[in-house]
PDB file of the backbone (N, CA, C, O) and the ligand in Angstrom, with CONECT records:
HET     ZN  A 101       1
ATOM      1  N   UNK A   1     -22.216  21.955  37.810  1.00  0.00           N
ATOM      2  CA  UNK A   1     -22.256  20.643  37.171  1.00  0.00           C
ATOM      3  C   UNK A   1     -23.551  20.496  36.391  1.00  0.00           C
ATOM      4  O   UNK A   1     -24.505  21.031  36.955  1.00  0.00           O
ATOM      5  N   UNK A   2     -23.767  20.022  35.466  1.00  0.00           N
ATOM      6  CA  UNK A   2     -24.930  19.767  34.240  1.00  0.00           C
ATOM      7  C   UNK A   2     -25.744  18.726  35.196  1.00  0.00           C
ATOM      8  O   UNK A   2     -25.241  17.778  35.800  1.00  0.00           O
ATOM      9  N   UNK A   3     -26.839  19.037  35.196  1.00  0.00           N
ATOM     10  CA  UNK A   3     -27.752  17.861  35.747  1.00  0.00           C
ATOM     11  C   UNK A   3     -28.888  17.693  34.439  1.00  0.00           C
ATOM     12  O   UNK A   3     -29.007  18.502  33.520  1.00  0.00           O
ATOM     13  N   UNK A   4     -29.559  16.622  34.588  1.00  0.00           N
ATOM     14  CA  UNK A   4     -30.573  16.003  34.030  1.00  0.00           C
ATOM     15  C   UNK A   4     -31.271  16.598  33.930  1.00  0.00           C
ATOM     16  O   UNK A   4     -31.641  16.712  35.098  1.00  0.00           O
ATOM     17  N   UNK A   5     -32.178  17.487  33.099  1.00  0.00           N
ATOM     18  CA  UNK A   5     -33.550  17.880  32.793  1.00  0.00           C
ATOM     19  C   UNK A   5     -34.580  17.498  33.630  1.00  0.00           C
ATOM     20  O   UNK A   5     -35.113  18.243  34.452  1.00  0.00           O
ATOM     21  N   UNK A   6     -34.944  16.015  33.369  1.00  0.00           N
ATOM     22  CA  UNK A   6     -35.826  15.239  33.035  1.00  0.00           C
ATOM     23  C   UNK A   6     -35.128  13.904  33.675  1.00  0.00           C
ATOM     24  O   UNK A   6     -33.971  13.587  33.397  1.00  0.00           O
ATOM     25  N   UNK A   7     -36.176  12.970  34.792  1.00  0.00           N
ATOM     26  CA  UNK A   7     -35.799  11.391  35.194  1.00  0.00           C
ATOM     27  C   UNK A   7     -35.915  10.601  33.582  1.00  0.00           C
ATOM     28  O   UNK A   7     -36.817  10.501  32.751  1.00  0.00           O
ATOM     29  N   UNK A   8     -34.584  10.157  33.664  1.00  0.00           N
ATOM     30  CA  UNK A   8     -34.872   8.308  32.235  1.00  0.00           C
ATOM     31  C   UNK A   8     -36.204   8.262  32.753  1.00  0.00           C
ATOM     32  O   UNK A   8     -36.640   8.528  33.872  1.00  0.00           O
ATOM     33  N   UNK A   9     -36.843   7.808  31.542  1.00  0.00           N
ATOM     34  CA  UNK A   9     -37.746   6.727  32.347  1.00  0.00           C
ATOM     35  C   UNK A   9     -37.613   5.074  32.104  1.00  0.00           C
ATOM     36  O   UNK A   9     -36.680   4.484  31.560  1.00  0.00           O
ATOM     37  N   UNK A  10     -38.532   4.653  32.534  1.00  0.00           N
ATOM     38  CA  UNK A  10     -38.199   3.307  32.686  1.00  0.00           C
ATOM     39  C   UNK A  10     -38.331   2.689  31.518  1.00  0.00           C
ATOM     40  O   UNK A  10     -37.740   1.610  31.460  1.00  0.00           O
ATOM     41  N   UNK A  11     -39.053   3.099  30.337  1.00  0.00           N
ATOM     42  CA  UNK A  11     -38.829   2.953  28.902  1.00  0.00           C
ATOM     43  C   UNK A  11     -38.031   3.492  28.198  1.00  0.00           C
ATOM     44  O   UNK A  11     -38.116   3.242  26.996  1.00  0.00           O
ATOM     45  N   UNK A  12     -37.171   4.243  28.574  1.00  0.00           N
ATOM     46  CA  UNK A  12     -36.374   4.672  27.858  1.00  0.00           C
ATOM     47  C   UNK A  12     -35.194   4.213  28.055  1.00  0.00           C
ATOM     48  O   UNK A  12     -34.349   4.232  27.160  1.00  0.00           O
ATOM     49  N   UNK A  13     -34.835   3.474  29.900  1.00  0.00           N
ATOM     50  CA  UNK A  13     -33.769   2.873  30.060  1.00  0.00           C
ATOM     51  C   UNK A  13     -34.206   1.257  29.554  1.00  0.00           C
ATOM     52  O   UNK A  13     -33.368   0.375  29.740  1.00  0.00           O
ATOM     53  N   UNK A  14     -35.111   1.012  29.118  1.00  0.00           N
ATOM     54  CA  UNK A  14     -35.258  -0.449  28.740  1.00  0.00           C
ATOM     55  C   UNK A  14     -35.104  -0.078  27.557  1.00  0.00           C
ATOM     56  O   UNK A  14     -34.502  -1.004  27.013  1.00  0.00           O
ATOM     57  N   UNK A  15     -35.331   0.922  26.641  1.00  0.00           N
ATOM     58  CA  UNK A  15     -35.373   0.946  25.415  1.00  0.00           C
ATOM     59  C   UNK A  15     -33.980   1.054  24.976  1.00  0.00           C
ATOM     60  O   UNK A  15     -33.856   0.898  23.761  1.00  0.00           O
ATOM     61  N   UNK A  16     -32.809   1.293  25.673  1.00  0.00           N
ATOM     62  CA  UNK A  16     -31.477   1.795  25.610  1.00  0.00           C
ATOM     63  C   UNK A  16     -30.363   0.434  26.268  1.00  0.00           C
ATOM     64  O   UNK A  16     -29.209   0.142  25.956  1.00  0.00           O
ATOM     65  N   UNK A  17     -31.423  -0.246  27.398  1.00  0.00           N
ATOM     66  CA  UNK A  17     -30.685  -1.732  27.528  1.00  0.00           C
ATOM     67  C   UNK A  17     -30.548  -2.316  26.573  1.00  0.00           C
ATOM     68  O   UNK A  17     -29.410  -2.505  26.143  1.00  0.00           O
ATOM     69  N   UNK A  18     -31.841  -2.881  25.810  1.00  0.00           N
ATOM     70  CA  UNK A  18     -32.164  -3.503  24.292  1.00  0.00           C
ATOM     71  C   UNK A  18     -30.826  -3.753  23.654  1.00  0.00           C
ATOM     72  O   UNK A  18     -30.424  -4.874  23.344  1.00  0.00           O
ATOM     73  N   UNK A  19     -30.124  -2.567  23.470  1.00  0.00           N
ATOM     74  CA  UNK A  19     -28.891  -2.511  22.383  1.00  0.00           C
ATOM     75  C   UNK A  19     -27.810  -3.172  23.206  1.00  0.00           C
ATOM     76  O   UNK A  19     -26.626  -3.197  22.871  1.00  0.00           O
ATOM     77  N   UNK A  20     -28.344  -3.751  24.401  1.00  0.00           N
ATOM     78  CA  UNK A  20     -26.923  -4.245  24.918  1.00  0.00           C
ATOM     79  C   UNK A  20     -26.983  -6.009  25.320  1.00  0.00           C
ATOM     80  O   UNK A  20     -26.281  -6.791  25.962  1.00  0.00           O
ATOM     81  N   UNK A  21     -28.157  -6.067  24.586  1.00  0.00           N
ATOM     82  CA  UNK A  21     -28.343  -7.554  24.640  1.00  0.00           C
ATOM     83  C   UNK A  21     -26.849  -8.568  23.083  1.00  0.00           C
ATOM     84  O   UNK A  21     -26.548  -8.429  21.898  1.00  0.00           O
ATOM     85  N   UNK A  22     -26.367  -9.676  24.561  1.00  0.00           N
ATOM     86  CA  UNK A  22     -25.397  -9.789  23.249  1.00  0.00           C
ATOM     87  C   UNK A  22     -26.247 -10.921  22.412  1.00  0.00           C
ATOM     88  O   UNK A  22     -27.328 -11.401  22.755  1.00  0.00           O
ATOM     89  N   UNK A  23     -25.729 -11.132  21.603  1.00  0.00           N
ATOM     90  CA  UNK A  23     -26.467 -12.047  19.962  1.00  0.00           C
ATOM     91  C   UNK A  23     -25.785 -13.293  19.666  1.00  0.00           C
ATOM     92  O   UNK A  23     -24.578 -13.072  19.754  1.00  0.00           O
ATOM     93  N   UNK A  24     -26.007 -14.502  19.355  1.00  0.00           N
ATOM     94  CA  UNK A  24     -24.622 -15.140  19.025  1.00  0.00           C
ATOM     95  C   UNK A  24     -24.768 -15.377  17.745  1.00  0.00           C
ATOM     96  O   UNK A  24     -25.843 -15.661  17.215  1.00  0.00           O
ATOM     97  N   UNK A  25     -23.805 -15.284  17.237  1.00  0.00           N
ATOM     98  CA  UNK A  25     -23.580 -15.184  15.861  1.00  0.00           C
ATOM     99  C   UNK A  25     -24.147 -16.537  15.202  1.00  0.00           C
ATOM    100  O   UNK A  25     -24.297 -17.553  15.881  1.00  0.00           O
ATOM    101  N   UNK A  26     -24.492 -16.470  13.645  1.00  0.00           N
ATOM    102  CA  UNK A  26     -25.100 -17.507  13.028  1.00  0.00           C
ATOM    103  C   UNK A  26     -23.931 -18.474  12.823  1.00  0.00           C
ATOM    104  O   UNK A  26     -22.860 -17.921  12.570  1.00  0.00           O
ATOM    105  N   UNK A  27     -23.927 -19.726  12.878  1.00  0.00           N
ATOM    106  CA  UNK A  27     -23.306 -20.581  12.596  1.00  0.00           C
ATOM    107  C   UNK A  27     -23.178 -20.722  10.874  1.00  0.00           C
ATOM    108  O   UNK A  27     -24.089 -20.251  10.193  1.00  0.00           O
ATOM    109  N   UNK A  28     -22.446 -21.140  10.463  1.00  0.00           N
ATOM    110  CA  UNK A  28     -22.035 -21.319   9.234  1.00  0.00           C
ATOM    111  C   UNK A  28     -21.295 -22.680   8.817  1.00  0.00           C
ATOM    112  O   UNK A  28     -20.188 -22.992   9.255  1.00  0.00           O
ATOM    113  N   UNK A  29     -22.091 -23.499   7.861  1.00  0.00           N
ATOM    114  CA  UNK A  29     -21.402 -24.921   7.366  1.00  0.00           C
ATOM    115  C   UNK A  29     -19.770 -24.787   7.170  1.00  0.00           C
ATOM    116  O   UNK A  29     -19.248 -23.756   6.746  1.00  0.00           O
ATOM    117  N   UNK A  30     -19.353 -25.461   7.379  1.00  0.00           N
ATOM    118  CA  UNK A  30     -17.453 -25.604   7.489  1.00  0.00           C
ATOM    119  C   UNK A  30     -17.330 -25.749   5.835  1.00  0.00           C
ATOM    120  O   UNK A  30     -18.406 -26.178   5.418  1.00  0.00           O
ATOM    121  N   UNK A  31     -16.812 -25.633   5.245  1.00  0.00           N
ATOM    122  CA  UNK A  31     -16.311 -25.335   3.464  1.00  0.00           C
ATOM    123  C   UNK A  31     -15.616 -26.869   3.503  1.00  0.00           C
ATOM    124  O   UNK A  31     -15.803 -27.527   2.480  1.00  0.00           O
ATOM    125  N   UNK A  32     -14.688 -27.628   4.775  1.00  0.00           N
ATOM    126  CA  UNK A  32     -14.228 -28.390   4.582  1.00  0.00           C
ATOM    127  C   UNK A  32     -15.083 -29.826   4.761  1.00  0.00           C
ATOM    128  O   UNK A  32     -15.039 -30.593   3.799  1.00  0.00           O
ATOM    129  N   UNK A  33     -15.804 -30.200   5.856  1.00  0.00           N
ATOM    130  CA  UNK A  33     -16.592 -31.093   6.254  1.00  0.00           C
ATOM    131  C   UNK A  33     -18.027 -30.944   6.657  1.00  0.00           C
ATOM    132  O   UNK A  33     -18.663 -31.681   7.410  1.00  0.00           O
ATOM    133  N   UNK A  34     -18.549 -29.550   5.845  1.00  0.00           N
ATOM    134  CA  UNK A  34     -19.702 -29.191   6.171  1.00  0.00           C
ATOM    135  C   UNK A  34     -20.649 -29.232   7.978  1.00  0.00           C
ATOM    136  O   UNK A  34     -21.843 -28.982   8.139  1.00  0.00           O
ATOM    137  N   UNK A  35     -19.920 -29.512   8.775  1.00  0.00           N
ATOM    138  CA  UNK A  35     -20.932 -29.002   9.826  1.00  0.00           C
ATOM    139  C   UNK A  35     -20.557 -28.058  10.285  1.00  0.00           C
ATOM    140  O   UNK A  35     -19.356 -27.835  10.129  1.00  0.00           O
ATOM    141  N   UNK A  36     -21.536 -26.857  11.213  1.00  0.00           N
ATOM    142  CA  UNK A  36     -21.601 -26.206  11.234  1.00  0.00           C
ATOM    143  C   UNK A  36     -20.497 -25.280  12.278  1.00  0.00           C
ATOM    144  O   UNK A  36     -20.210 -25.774  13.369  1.00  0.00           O
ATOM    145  N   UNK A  37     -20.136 -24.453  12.034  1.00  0.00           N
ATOM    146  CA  UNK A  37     -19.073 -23.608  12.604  1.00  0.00           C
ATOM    147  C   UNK A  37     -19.625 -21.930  13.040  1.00  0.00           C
ATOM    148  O   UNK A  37     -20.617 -21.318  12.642  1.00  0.00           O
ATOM    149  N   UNK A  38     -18.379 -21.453  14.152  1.00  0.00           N
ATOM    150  CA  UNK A  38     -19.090 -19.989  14.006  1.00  0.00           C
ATOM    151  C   UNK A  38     -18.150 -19.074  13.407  1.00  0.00           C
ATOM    152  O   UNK A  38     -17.107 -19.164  14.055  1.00  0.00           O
ATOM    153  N   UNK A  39     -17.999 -18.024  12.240  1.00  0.00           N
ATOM    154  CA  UNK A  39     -17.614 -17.340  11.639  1.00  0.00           C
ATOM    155  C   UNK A  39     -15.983 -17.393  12.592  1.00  0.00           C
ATOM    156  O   UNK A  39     -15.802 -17.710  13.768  1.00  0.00           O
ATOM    157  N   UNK A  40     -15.326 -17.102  11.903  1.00  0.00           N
ATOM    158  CA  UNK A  40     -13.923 -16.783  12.064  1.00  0.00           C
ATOM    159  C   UNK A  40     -13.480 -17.352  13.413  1.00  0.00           C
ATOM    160  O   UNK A  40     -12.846 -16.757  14.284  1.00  0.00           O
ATOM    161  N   UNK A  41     -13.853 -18.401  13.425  1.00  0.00           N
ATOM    162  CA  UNK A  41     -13.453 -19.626  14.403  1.00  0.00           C
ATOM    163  C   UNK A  41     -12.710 -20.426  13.740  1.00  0.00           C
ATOM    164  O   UNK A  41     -12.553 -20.169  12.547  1.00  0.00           O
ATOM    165  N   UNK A  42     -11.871 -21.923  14.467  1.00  0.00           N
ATOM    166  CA  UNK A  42     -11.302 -22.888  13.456  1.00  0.00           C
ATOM    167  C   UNK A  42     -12.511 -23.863  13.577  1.00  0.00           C
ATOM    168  O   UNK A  42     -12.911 -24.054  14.725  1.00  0.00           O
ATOM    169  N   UNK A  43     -13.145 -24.502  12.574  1.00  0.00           N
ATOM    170  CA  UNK A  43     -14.015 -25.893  12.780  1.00  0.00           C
ATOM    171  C   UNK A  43     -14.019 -26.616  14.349  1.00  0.00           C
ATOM    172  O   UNK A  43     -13.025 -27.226  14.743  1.00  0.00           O
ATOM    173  N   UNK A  44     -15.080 -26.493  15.072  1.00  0.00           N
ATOM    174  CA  UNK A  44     -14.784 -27.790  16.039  1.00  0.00           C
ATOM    175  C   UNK A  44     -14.382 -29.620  15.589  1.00  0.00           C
ATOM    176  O   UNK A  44     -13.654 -30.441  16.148  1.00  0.00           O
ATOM    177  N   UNK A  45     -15.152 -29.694  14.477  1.00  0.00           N
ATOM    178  CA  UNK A  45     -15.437 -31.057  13.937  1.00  0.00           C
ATOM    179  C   UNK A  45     -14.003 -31.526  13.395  1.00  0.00           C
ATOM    180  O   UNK A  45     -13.436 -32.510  13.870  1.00  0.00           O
ATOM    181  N   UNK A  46     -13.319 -30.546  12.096  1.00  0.00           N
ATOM    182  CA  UNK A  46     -12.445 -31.100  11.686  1.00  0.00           C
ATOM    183  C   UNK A  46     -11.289 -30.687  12.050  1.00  0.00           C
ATOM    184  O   UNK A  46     -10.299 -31.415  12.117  1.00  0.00           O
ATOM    185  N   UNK A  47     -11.324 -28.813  12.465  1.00  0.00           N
ATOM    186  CA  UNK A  47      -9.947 -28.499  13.143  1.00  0.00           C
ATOM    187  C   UNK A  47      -9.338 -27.096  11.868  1.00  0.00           C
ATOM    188  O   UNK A  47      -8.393 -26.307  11.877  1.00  0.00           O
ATOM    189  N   UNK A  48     -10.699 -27.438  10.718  1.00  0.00           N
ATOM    190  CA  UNK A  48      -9.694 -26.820   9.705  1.00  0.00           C
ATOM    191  C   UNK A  48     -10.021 -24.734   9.707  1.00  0.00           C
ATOM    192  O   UNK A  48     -11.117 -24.201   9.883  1.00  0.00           O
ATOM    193  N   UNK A  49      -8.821 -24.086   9.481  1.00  0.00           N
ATOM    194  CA  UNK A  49      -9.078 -22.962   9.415  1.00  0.00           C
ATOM    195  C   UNK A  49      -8.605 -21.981   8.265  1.00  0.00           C
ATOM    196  O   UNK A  49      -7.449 -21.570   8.369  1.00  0.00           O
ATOM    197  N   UNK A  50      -9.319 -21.573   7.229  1.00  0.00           N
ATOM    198  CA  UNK A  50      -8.908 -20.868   6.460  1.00  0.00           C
ATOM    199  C   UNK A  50      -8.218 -21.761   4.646  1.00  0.00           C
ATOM    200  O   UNK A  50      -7.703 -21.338   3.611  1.00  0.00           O
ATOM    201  N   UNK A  51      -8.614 -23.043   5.161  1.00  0.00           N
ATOM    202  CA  UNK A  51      -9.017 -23.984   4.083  1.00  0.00           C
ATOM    203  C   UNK A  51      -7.521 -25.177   4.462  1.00  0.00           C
ATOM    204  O   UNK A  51      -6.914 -25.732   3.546  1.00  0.00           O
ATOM    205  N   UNK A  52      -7.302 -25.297   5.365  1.00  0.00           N
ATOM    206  CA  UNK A  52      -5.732 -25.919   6.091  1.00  0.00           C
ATOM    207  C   UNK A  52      -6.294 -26.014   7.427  1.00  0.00           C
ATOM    208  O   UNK A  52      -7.017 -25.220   8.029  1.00  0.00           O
ATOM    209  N   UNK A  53      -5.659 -27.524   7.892  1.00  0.00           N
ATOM    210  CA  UNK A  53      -5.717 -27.702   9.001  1.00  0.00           C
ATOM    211  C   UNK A  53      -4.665 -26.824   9.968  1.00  0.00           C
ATOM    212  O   UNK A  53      -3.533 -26.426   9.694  1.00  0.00           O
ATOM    213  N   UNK A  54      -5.362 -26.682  11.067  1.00  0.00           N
ATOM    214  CA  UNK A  54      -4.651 -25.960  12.381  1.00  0.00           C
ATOM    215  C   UNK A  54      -4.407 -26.319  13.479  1.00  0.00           C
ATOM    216  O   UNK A  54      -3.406 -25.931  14.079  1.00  0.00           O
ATOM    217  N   UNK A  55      -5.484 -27.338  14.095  1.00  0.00           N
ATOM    218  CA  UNK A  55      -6.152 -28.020  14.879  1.00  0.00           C
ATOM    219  C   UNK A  55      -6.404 -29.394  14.780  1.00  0.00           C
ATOM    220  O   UNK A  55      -7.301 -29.935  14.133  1.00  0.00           O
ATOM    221  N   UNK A  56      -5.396 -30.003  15.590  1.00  0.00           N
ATOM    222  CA  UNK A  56      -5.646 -31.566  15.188  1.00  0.00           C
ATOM    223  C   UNK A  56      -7.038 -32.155  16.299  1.00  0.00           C
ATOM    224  O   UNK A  56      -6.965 -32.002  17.519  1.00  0.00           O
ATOM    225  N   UNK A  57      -8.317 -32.860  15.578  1.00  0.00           N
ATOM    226  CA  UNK A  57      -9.180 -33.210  16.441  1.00  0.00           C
ATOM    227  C   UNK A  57      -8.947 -34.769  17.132  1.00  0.00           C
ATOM    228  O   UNK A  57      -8.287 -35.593  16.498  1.00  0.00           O
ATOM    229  N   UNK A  58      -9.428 -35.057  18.237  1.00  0.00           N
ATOM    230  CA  UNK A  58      -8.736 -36.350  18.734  1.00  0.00           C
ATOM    231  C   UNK A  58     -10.320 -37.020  18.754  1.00  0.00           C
ATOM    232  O   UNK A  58     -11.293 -36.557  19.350  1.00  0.00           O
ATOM    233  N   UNK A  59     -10.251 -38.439  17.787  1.00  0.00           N
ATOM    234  CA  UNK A  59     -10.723 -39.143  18.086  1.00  0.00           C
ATOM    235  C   UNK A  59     -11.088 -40.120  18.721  1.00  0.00           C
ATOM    236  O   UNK A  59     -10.257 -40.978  19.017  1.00  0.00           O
ATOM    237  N   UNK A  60     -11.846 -40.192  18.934  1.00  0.00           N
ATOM    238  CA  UNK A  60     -11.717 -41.991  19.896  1.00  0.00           C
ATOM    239  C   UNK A  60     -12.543 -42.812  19.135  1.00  0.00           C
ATOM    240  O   UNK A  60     -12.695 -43.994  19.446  1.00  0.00           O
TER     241      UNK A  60
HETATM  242 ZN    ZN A 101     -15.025 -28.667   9.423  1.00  0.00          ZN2+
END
């Protein structure tokens, strides 16, 4: 069986966690009612997706 050379070290397994930190994506103004949305989501605010509503929002 192949064994390891060499122990990770502890910078190298932190340096290799790094890439597994998740990110959240930038929000982006809605095209329809301008607040802000996250990419290829439907609007929370108005509901709309892809320039048409999808999602009816309930007001009170
Ligand atoms: Zn919107």
């Amino acid at each position: 069986m192949a064994v390891p050379k060499r122990k990770t070290s502890k910078s190298r397994i932190r340096s290799r966690k790094r890439a597994h930190k998740i990110t959240v994506p930038a929000a982006q103004p809605c095209p329809n009612c301008g607040q802000p949305h996250l990419p290829h989501r439907v609007c929370p605010a108005c509901g709309y997706y892809k320039g048409r509503q999808v999602v009816t929002i309930k007001t009170e």
